[in-house]
C-alpha positions in Angstrom: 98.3 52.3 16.8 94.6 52.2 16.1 94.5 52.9 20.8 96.5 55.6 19.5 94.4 56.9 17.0 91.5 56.8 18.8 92.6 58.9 21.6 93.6 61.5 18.8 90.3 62.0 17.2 88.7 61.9 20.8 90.6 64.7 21.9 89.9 66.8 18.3 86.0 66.1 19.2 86.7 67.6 22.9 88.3 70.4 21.1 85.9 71.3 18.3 83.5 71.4 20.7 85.1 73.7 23.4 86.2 76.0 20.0 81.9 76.4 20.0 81.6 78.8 23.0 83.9 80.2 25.3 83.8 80.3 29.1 82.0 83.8 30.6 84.5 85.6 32.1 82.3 85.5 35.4 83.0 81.9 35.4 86.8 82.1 35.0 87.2 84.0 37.6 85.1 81.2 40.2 87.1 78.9 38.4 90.4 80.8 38.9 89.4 81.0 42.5 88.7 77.1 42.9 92.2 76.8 41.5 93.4 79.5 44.6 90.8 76.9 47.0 93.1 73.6 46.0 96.7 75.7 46.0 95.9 76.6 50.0 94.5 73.4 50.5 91.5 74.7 52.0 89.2 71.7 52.1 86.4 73.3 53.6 86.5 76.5 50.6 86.4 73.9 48.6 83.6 72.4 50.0 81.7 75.1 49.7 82.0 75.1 45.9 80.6 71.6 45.7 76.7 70.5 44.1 75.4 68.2 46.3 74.9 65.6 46.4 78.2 64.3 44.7 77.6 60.7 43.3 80.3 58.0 44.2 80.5 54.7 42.7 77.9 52.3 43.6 77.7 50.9 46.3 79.4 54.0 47.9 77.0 55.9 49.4 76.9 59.6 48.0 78.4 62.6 49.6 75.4 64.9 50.4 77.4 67.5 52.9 80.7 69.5 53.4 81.1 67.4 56.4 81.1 64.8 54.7 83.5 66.3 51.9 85.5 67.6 53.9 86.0 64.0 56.1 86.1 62.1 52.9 88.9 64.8 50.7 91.6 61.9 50.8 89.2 59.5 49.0 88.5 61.8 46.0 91.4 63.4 45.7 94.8 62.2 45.4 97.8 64.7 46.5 98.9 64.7 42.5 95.7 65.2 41.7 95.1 68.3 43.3 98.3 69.8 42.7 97.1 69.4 39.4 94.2 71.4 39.7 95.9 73.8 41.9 98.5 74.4 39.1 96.1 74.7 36.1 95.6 76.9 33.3 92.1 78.3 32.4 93.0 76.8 28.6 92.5 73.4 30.4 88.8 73.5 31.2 86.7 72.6 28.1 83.0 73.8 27.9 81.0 70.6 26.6 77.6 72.2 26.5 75.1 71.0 28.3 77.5 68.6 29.9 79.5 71.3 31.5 82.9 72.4 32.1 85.5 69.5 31.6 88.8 69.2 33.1 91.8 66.7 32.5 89.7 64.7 30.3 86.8 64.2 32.2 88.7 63.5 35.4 86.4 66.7 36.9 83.4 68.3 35.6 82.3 71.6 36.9 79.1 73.3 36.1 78.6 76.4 33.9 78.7 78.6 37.1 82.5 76.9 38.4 81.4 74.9 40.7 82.7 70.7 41.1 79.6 68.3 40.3 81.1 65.5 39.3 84.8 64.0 39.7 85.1 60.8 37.7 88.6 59.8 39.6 88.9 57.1 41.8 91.6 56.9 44.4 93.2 53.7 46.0 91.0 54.2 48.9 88.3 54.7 47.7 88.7 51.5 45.3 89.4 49.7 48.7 86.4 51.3 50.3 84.1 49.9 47.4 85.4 46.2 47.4 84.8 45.9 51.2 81.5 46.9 50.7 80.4 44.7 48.2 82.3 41.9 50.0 79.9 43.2 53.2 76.5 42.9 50.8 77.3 40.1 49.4 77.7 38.3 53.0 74.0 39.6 53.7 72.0 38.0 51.0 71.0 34.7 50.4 74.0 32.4 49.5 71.6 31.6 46.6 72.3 35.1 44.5 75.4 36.1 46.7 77.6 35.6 43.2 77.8 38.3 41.0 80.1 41.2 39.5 78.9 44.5 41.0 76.2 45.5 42.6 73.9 48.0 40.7 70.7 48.9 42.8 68.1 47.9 45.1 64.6 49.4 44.6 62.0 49.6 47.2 58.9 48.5 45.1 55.9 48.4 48.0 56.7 46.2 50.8 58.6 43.9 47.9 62.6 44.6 47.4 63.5 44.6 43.7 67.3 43.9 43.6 69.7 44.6 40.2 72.9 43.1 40.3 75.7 42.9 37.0 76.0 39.7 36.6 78.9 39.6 34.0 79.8 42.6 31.9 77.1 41.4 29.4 74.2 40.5 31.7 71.8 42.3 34.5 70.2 40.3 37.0 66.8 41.2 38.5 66.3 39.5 42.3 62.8 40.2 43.6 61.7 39.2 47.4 58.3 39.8 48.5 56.0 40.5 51.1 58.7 42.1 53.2 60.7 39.6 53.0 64.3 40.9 53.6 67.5 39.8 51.4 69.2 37.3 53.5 66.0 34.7 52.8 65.2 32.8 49.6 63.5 35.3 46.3 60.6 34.6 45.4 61.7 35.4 41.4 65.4 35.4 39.7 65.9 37.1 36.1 68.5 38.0 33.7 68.5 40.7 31.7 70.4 43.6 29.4 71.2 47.2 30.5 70.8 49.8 27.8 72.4 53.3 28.3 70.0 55.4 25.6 70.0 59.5 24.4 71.8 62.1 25.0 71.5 62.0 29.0 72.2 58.6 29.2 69.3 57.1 30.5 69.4 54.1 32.3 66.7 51.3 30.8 66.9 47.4 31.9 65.0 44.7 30.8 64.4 41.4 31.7 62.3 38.5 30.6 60.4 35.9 32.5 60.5 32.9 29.7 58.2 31.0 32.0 55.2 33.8 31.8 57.0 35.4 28.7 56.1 39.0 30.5 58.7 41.6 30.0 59.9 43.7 32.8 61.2 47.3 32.2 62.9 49.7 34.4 63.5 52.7 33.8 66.3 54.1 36.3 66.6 57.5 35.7 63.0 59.2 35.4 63.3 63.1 34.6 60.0 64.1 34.8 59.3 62.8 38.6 59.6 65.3 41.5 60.8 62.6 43.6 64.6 62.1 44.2 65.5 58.5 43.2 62.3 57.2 41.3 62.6 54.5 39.1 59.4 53.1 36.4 58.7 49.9 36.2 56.6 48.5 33.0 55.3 45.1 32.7 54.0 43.8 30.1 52.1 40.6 29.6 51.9 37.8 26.8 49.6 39.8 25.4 51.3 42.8 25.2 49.0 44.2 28.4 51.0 46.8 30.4 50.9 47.5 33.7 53.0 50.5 35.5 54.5 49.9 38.7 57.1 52.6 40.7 59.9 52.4 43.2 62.6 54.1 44.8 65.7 53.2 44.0 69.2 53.5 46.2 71.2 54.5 43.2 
């Protein structure tokens, strides 16, 4: 009942909000023509209505071409689920703001212009395409860290390699190997840690303490401001409260 409930007042947010603005009629009609795209299962039109690049889950690398969209259609989209879009209504695509244009409950976003920059669903073979490649990474690292949930980044920090895995639901871990070292030797520092999602673009922040030197290790994954694709911050700060800014480049 209360599952129940829940859904109920989620779907009366997504509607009082869509009920705020309309969608332009310009952008109907690209989005009435995206519908036309999935109904002749035209793979490349489709691909031409795509922002790239379009972010997979992690550790699947991200699709950055309509090549590549167009070679990897059956991993994003499952025949029901674009018969789906094919056969949809405008009345089904919610403007959420900034957020974008919203579609079977977040299943695919579009942007205010009508074009696909995000799709949230996740086919069988795609789920089977993620498990063999974390069964692949975790066969390359050092038997010492080689347990762990997911795998959540590695971040180029210098000639050092500053690896984040999820450790359990609950806990971040923060492997560091340096000096070029490469992953399959022994780090030089393990760390656990928390992952906090903050504002209204759902920033990324971790943080991890060394309880040995009691300095505090931020990262900050997602970094607006920089011109640079990818950039994470890294703030350290001392037993004394001392900081010291460090940056990387981070794979996801």
């Amino acid at each position: 009942m209360k599952k129940a409930l829940a859904i109920l007042f989620l779907l009366i947010g997504f509607k009082g909000v869509s009920q705020e603005s309309t969608i332009a009629p310009t952008t109907v009609m690209k989005i009435e023509s995206l519908m036309s795209l999935f109904e002749n299962e035209d793979r490349e039109g489709i691909a031409k209505r795509v922002v790239y690049p379009l972010k997979r889950e992690y550790p699947i690398p991200e699709i950055t071409t309509e090549f590549e969209f167009v070679s990897r259609f059956e991993q994003l989209f499952i025949p029901e689920f674009s018969a789906k879009i094919a056969h949809s209504v405008i009345a089904e695509y919610s403007p959420m703001r900034w957020r974008g244009i919203m579609f079977d409950l977040g299943r695919m976003w579009l942007t205010e212009d009508g074009d696909i920059f995000r799709i949230n669903d996740q086919t069988e073979a795609e789920k089977d395409l993620r498990n063999s490649l974390i069964q692949a990474d975790k066969k390359r690292i050092h038997r010492s860290v080689n347990k762990f949930l997911a795998p959540y980044a590695v971040i180029k920090v210098g000639q050092d390699i500053w690896r984040v895995d999820r450790k359990n639901k609950d806990v971040m871990r923060l492997v560091i190997w340096i000096d070029g070292k490469t992953m399959a030797e022994a780090p030089d520092q393990v760390l656990e840690g928390t992952e906090d999602i903050q504002g209204t673009m759902a920033n990324r922040v971790l943080e991890f303490k060394d309880r040995k030197t009691q300095e505090t290790i931020t990262i900050l994954m997602d970094n607006p401001e920089s011109t640079v694709r990818h950039e994470v911050v890294i703030i350290i700060k001392d037993s004394e409260g001392k900081e010291r800014n460090l940056t990387g480049l981070s794979d996801n």
